[in-house]
N, C-alpha and C positions, 0 to 999 in steps of 0.2 A: 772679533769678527763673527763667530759662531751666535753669540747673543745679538749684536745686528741683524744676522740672517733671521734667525726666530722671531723675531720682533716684526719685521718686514714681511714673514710667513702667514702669520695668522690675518695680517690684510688681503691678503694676495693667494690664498689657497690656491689655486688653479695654475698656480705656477710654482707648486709643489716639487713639482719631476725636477724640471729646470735649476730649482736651488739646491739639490742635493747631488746635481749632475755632477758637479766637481767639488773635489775635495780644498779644503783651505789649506795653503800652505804657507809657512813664514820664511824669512830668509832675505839674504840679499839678491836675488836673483833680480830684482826690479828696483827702482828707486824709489815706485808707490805702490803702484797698484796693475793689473794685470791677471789676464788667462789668455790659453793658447786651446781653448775648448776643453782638455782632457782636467787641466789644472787651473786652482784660482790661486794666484800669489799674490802673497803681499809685504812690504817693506815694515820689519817690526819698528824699527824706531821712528820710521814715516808718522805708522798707523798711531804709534802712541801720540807722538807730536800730534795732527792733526785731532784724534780723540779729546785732546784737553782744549784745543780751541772749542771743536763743536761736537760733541756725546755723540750725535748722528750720523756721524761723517762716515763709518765701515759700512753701517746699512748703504749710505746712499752708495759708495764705492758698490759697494759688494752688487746693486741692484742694477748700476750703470752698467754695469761688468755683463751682466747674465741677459740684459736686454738686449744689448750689444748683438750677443748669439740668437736669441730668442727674431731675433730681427734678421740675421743672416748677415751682417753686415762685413764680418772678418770673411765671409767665401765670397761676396762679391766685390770687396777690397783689389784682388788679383788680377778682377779684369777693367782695373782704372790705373796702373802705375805709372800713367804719364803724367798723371792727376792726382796722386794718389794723397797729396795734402789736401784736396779740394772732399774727396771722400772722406777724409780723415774727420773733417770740421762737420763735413753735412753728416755724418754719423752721430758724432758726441750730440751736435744742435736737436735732431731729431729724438734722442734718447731724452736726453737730459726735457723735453717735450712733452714726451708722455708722462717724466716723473712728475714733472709739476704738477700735472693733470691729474694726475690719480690721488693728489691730495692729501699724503699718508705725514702724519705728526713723526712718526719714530724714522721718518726718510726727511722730515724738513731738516734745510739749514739756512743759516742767519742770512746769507747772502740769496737767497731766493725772490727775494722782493727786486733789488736790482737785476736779474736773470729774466723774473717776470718781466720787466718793462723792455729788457733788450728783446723779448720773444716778441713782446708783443707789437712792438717797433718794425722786428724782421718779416714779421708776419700780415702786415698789408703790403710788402714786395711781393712777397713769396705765395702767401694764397693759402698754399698747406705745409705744414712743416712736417713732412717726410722725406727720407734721405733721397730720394731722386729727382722731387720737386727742387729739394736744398741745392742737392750735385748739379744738377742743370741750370740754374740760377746762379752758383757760381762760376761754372764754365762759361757763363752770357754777358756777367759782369765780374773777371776778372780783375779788374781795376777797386772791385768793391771791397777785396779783399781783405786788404788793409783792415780797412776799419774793423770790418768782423773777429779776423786773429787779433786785433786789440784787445778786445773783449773775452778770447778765450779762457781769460783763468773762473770765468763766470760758468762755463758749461765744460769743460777739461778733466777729466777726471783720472781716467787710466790708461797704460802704456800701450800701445795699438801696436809697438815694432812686436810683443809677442805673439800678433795673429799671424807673423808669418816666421818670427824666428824661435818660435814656441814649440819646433816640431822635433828639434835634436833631443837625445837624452840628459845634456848638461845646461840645462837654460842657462846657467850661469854664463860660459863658454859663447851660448848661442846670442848673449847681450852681445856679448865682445865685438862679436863681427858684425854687427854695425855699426859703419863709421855715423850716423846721425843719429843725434840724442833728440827726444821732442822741446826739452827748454822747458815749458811748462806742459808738458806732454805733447807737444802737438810735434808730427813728422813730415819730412817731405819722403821723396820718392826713394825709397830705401835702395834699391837696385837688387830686389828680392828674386830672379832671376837669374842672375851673374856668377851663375855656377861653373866650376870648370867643367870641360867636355870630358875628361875623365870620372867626372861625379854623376855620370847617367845615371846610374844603378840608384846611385843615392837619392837624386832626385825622382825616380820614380817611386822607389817605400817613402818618402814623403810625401808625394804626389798622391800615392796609395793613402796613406797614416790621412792627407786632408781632405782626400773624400769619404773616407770613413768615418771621420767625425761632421765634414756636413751632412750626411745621411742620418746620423744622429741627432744633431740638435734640428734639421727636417722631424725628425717624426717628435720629437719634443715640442715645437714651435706646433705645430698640427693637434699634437695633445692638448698643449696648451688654448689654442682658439675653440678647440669643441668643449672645453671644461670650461672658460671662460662664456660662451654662449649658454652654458646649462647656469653659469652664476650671475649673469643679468641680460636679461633682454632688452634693458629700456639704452634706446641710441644714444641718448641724450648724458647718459651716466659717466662716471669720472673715467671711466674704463673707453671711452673712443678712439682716444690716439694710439692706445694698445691694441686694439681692435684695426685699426685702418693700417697700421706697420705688421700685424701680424700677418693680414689680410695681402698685402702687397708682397711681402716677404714669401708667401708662399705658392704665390702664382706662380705657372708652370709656363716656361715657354715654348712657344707651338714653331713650326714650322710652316711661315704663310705659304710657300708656293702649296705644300699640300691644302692649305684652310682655302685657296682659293678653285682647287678642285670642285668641292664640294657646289659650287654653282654652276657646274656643266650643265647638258643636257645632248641627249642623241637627237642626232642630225643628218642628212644626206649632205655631202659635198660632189662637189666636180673630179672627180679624179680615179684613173685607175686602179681599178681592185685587185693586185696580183694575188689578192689570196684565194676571191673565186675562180680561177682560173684553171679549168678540167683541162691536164695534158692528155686525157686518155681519147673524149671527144672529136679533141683539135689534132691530134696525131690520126685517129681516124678517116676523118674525111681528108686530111693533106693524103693518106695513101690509098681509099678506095674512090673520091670524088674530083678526083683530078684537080690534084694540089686546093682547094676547096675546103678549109675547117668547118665544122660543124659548129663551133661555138668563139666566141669572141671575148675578152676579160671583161665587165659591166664598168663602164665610165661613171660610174659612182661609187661611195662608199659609205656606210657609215661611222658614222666616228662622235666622242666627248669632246665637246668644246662648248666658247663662251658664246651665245647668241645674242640675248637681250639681259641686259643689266646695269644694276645705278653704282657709282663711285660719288654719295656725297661727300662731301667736305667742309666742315667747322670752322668756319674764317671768324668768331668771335674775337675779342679782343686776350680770351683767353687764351690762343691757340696761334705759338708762333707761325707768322706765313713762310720762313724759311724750313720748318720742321714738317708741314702739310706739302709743301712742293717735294719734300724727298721722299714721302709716304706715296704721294702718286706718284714720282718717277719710279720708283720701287716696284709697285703694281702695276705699272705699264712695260716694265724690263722684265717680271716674270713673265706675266701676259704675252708677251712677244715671241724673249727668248724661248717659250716652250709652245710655242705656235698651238694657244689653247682658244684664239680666235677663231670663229670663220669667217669665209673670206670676205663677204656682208655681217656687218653687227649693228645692234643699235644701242649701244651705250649712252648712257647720260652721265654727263658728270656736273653734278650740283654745285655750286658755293653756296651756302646759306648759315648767319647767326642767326637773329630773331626774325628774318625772312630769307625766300628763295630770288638770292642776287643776281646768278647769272645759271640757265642751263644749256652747257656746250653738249652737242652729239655730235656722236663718233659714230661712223660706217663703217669704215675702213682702216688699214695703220696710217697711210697718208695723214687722214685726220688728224689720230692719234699725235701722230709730230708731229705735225704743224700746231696742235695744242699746247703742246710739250715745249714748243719752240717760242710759243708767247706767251705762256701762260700768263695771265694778273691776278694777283689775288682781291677781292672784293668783301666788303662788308665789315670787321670788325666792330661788331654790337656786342650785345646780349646771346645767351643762348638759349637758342628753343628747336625741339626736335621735328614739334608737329607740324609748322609749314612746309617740311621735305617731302612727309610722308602725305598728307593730305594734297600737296602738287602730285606723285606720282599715284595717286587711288584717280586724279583726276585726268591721266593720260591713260592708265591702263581703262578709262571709263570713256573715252574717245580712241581707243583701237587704236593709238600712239604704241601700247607695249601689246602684246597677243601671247604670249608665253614669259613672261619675267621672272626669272629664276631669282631674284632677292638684290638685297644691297648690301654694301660696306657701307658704313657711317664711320669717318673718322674725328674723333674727337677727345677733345679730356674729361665729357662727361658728366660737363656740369650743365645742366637743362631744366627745361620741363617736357616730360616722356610721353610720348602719345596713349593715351588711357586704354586703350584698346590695339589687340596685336594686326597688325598688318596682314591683306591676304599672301602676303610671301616671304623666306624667308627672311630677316633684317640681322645685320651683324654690326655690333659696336665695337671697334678696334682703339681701345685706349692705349695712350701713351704712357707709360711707366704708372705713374699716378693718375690714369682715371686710377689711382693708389688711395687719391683724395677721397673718395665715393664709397660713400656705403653702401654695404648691398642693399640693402633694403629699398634705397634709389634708383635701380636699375630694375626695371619691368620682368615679370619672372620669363614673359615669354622671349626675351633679348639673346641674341647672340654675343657672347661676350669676349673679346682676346686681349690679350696684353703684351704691346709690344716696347721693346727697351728703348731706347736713342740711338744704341749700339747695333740693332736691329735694322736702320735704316739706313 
């Protein structure tokens, strides 16, 4: 194992940190191969048995293993258990992804040729093979299933029940108690929650024990992409799919109702202002001016809210219309719920792939639902970015907008970007995988957020 590692090291410097993060351990704790973040285990009579079929086989284990972490994939494992075989697959697919990709002799194995042709089969479904492109392609096509777990012993490598039963002191022990074994590694829904109500305590130093190690292999996975950008710049290089899962991996998620603060603007409204309100004035004149206040509360206020703004919309053929309609009901539920309207707006909401299909405006909430209530979706083409924004330079250029505090563009990102920055500001709200997109694609002057599935 240890000569694997080294072997696989001097390809890969930049991910130095990472392979020394855990120590190798032997034993029966596993039946192959496995880590639980802090430990790498592995099954010796496994290791030797496979070793004699193919000399490569620990590197590859050992790299599957560390990618695995380097990608974040055992701490977001916990918030899909209903799903949790469907992660299980678009994990390995995606890993086992990059390895091919990077190319390395001392991580080939004989079977790679046939893996190649299943990727590359999976990969006009799918578009981009990262795990939440993968995960939501299988969640869409359940039924597909099948055939993919057929193919699992092609991309399957190591035991996933220890990213969540990895955390007790006795692995050994911690195998036990699950009743599912993966077969050829793969698991269903372990019921990794199913603690008893007396095991609080326990469950929380666990709970404790697995944020401390995903804060860990966070600042590893973050080492690793700045070290990785200081060791090739060219996009094109064998290092991309390591680059787009690192990349995705360590996006931060935002909290939209505040992202969508950020396009207020002050404003006068209709309504009384108890807070100018002089009781010293008004008590005054009620008792020298014969019951007569001197002052009145001001039937206006000002206040932050939304005035004038674009909600476009991505209707390419990339961009499912069931996933876009709950992005805007979404944005239309916070919008409301926190009464960041005023009581006149002039909102546009765009449909457009490689043109501007339909622009509905909103005044009012009335509008708003009634929008809401029949929405169609329109267009799936191509995508392109710049007919959005060249229609909206050509309304704020006919006194259609007079103050436009910016847009949301929803989409996954895949375009061509208008060359030049817009005079206000524009935000791109990708879905998991704009994961697919390299930055370098993305206009420096863009607003950029990332929101999950989960998210909507």
């Amino acid at each position: 194992m240890a000569y694997g590692r080294d072997r696989i090291m001097l390809s890969l410097p930049f991910l130095s940190r990472a392979f020394f993060r855990m120590p190798l351990v032997g034993g029966d704790f596993t039946e192959s191969f496995g880590a639980n973040g802090d430990t790498f285990w592995y099954n010796d009579r496994f290791l030797i048995r496979r070793a004699r079929e193919d000399r490569n086989y620990p590197a590859r284990a050992f790299l599957h293993c560390i990618l695995h972490y380097l990608y974040q994939h055992p701490f977001d494992a916990g918030e899909r258990n209903r799903n949790l075989i469907f992660w299980d697959v678009a994990s390995d697919i995606a890993v086992e992804n990059s390895i091919l990709g990077l190319n390395l002799p001392g991580a080939a194995l004989s079977t790679d040729s046939d893996l190649h042709l299943f990727l590359s089969d999976f990969q006009r479904e799918v578009h981009s093979l990262t795990v939440f492109r993968i995960y939501r392609w299988l969640i869409r096509n359940p039924q597909r299933f099948g055939e993919i777990a057929a193919k699992a012993e092609l991309f399957t490598i190591d035991d996933h029940r220890l990213w969540f039963r990895g955390r007790e002191k006795d692995p050994a022990s911690a195998l036990n108690q699950s009743s599912t074994h993966r077969g050829t590694n793969m698991i269903g829904d372990l019921g990794c929650h199913e603690a008893d109500q007396d095991e609080n305590a326990t469950e929380e130093a666990e709970e404790g024990l697995l944020g401390r190690r995903r804060n860990d292999w966070s600042e590893i996975s973050d080492l690793a992409q700045t070290d990785l950008r200081a060791y090739t710049s060219d996009p094109d290089s064998n290092f991309g799919a390591v680059k787009v899962n690192l990349s995705a991996a360590l996006r931060d998620r935002f909290n939209y109702s505040e992202f969508l603060k950020k396009f207020k603007v002050l404003g006068e409204e209709m309504h009384i202002d108890q807070d100018s309100f002089d009781y010293i004035y008004y008590t005054y004149g009620m008792e020298h001016y014969d019951r007569m206040p001197l002052i009145e509360p001001l039937e206006y206020r000002e206040t932050d809210r939304i005035r004038e703004f674009v909600i476009a919309l991505d209707t390419s053929g990339s961009c499912q219309g069931a996933v876009v309609e709950r992005f805007l009901r979404k944005t239309y539920s916070i919008l409301k719920s926190s009464n960041d309207f005023f009581e006149t707006v002039n909102i546009h909401i765009i449909q457009c792939d490689a043109k501007v299909q339909e622009d509905t405006v909103v005044t009012c909430d009335a509008d708003f639902d009634r929008y809401m209530n029949t929405i169609e979706l329109s267009g799936f083409g191509g995508t392109d970015f710049r007919p959005v924004f060249e229609y909206v330079d050509r309304l704020i250029a006919d006194r259609v907008f007079t103050n436009l505090k910016g847009m949301i563009y929803f989409t996954d990102g895949n375009g061509t970007y208008p060359g030049r920055p817009p005079a206000y500001p524009a935000a791109f709200i990708l879905l998991d995988g704009g994961d697919n997109i390299a930055d370098s694609k993305i206009p420096p002057w863009a607003i950029v957020a990332h929101m999950s599935e989960s998210d909507l």
